[in-house]
N, C-alpha and C positions, 0 to 999 in steps of 0.2 A: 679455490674460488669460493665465492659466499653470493647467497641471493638472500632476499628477503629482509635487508637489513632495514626496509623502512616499510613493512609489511602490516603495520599497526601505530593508531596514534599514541599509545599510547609510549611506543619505543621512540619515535619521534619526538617525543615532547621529552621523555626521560635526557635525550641525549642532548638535548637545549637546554634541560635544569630547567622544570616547569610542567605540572601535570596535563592531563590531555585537554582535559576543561577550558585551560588557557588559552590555546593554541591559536585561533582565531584572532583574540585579541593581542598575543604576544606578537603574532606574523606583521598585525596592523600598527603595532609599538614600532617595530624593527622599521618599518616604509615612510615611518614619519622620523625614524631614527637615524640615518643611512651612515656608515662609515665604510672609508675607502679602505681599502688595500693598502699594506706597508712593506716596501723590498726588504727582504732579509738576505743574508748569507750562509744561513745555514738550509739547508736543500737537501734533507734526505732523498727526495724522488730523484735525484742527482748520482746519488750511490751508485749508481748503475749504467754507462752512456752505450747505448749501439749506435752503429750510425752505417749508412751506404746497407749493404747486402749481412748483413746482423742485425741490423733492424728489420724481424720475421714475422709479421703476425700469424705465422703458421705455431709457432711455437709458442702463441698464448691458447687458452682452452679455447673450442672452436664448438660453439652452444648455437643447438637447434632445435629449435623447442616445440613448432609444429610439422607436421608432415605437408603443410602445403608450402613453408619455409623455400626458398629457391638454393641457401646457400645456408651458412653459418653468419649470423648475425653480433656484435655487437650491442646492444641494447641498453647497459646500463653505464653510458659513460655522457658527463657533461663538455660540449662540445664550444669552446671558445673563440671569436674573434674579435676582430677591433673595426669600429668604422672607419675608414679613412679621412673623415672631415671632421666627424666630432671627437676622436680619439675614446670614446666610450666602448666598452666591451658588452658584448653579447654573449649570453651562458645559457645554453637551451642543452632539452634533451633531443637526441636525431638518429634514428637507425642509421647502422652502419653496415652495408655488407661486406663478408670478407671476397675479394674477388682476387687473390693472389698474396703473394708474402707479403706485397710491398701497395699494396693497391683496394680500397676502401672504397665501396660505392656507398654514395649518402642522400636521404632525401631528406630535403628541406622545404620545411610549408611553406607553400606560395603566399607572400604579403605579410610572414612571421619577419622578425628583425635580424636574422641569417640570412635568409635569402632575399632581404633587402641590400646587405653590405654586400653578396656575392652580385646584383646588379651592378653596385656602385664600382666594384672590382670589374667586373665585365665593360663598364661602358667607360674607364681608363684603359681596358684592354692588358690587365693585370691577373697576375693568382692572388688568390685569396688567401691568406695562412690560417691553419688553424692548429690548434692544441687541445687533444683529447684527453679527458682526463678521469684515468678509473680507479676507483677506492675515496669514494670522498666522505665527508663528514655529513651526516645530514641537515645542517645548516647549511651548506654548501647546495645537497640538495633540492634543499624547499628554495634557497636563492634563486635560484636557475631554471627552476618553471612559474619564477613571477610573473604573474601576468599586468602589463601598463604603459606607459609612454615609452615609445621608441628610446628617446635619449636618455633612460635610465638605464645605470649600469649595474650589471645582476650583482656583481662581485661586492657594490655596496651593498644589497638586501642581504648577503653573505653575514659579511660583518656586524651590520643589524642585528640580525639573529641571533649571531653566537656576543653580544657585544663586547666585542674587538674586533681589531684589522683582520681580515686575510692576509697571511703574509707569500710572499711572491718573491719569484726570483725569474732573470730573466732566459727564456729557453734556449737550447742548445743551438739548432739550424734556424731558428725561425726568430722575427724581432717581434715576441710574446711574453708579456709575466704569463707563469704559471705559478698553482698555488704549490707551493715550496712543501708541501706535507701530505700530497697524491701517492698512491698507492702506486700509479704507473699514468706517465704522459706517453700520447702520440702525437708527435710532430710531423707535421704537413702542410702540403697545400692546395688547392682545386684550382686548375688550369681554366683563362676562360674560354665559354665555346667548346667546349669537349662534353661530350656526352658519352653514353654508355648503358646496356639493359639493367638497369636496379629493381629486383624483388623477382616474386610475391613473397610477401612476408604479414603475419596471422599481426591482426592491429587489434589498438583497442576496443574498436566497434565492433568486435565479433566477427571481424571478415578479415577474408585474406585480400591484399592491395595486388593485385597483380603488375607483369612486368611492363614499367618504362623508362623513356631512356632519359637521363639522370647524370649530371654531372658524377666525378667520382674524385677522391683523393690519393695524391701520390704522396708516401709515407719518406720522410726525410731521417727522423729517427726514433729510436724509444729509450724511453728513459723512464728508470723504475727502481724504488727502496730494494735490499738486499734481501730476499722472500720475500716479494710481494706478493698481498693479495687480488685477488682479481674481482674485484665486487661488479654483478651484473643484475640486470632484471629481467623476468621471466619477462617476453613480449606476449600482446593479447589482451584480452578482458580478463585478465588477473588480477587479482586482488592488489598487491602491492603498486603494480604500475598506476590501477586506476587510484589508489589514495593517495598517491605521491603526487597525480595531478589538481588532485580536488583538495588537498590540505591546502595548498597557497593560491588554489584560483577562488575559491571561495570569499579571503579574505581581501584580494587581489578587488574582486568587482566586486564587494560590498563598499571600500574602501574609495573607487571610484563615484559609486551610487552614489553613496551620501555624503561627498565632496561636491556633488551637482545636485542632489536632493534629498534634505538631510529629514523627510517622512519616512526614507527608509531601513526598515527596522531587521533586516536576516535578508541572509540570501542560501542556497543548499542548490549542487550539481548532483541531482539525483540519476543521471547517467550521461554518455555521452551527448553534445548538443544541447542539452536541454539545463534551463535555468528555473528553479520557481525564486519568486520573492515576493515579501510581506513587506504590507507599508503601510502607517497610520497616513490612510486619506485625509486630505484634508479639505478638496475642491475636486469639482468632477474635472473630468480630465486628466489629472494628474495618474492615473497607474497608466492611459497610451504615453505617457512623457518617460516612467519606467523603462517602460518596453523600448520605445526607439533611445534609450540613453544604454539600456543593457547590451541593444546588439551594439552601440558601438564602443561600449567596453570591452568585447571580448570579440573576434570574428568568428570563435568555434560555437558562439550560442547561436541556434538557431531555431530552438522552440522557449517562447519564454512565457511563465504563466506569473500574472502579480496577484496576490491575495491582501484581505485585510488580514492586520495584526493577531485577529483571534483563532488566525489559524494554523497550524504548527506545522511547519512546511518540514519537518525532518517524517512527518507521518505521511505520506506519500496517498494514502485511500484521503485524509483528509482533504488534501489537496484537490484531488478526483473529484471530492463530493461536492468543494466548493465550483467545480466549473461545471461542475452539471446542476447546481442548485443558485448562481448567483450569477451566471452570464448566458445570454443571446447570440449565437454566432452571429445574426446579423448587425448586429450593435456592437458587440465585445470581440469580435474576432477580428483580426486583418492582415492582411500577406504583404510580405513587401517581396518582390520576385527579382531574380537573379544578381543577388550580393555573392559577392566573393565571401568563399568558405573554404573548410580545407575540403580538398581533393581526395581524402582518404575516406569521405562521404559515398557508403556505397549507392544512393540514391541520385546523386548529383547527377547532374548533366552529361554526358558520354565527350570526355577528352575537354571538360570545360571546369574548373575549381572554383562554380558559383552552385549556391542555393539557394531555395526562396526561404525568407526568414518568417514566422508563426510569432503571432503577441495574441497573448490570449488573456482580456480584461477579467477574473475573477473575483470583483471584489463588490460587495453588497452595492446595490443602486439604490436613491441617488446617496444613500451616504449607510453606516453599519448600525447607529443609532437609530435610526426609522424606518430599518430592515426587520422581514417577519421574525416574528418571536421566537425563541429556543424554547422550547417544553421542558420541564423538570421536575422531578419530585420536590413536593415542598421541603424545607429545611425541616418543618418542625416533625412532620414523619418522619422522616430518617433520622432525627433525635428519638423519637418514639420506641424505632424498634431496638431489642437488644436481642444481639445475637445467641446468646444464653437460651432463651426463652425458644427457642428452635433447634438447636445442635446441643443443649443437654451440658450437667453443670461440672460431668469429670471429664477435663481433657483427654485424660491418658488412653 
């Protein structure tokens, strides 16, 4: 088995042919780029079919990576479905508990586009099918925690990225493409109306989610290249999980932003929840227009702070310094209360998947041209001095 394989932008971006520099922009090339999927016949993930009672997930490595963990987890696998009316696929990432050989407890964020199709499946009074898929490309990756319009289908931002097709083949028990060059598929389906205790399991907010009850999946078959690898990610506030989500949600809501408001200039997830963003103002009002256009970009932001452009939002104390030196909470601050968020919010509501959402106005009043002055050493001083003249004229 392997972890860590997208642990850095800079292996990220190697493995798209494209330095790390790029990466932002390359993500945002691919989403105005989209290519679909192309069935193939050659299916190495095929090499190998279990099916009925040899399809074991006891007999894959069984990783538990914290002690408040309930079971063995799953973690680094991209989880697929189809909608039933748009015929568009969904590729997200989704803990998986192992709860038997044949039997996967899975939680899916409420109002994410998984557990929109598992409504749409439920109120047909259908299962759901879905296709697991471990060992992927990290194109494949960053695909699949796109963040943006429901009807878009991850497997295009796929192709995007790596530009060409995903190639796919269709799965064994289930009417799914898979991608034809997976490491290992699991084939299943989730029953509707059946529940089941899912977790605790250590998240990436730095807590553990404790147990509830949770749809689960019943495994139909596995199917996997001949030594497969088993590619997983460590769960938690880990380094890899947390830049595997913030490499494509980054470019995800800037991408939106400035398709609805093109003053703005960077956006940076400097931790869970929270968004800062820079924007050449242009008119008052426009950073509250920011705010309520970013929470509805993303439903996981739920603190957002907009700055002017001259402040460099990857410097996190600058940021600080701007909303203690450029905003009013009674003027610049305002709550909008009980929006739907994810429920893995250890603060939220007790048995409810809403929180209040935080927009925090940062940016010079009324405008950053007739904001107080920056102090500075003149230029022609610092031409003046020569550092010789102080530190002495042998290096050595």
């Amino acid at each position: 088995m392997v972890v860590n394989a997208c642990a850095s932008r800079s292996i990220v971006a190697a493995a798209l042919g494209f330095d790390k520099k790029e990466l932002p922009h390359k993500y945002r090339d691919a989403l105005n780029n989209l290519i679909e999927p192309q069935p193939t016949q050659d299916a190495p993930v095929h090499e190998v079919v279990l099916t009925g009672d040899e399809a074991d997930l006891l007999k894959l490595p069984q990783m538990r990576y914290h002690d408040t963990d309930g079971a063995p987890y799953i973690s680094g696998s991209i989880v697929m479905a189809r909608d039933p009316d748009t015929g568009s696929y969904s590729c997200s990432y989704n803990r998986l508990m192992i709860k038997g050989s044949r039997k996967l407890g899975i939680y899916m964020t409420p109002g994410k586009h998984l557990s929109q199709i598992y409504e749409k499946a439920e109120q047909r009074k259908q299962p759901m099918e879905l296709a697991i898929c471990l060992g992927s490309h990290p194109a494949w990756c960053m695909g699949a925690l796109f963040i943006g319009p429901y009807h878009t289908d991850e497997r295009h931002v796929m192709g995007g990225l790596m530009g060409k097709p995903l190639d796919v083949v269709r799965g064994k028990t289930i009417d799914l493409d898979v991608p034809a060059l997976s490491e290992i598929i699991i084939e299943g389906e989730v029953a509707p109306f059946e529940r089941e205790e899912e977790g605790p399991y250590g998240e990436f907010t730095g807590y553990s989610a404790g147990q509830v009850k949770r749809p689960f999946i019943k495994v139909k078959a596995i199917t996997h290249r001949k030594g497969a690898i088993f590619q997983d990610v460590c769960g938690g506030p880990h380094r890899e999980l947390l830049l595997m989500s913030t490499i494509p949600m980054e470019p995800s809501i800037l991408d939106y932003l400035q398709k609805n408001i093109p003053a703005v200039q960077s956006v940076r997830c400097p931790a869970p929840f929270t968004l800062f963003v820079a924007i050449k103002k242009a008119r008052d009002g426009q950073a509250k227009q920011v705010l309520l256009t970013a929470f509805a970009a993303d439903m996981q932001v739920k603190h957002c702070v907009v700055v002017d452009d001259d402040i460099d939002i990857t410097n996190t104390q600058a940021v600080i310094q701007a909303i203690a030196t450029r905003s009013q909470a009674s003027r610049d601050l305002f709550i909008v209360p009980g929006v739907s968020h994810d429920e893995l919010d250890p603060s939220r509501q007790e048995g409810k998947p809403i929180s209040d959402k935080v927009g925090v106005d940062a940016t010079a009043k009324p405008s950053l041209e007739i904001f107080a002055a920056k102090p500075k050493v003149p230029e022609e001083v610092m031409e003046r001095i020569k550092l010789e003249d102080f530190v002495g004229g042998d290096s050595e």
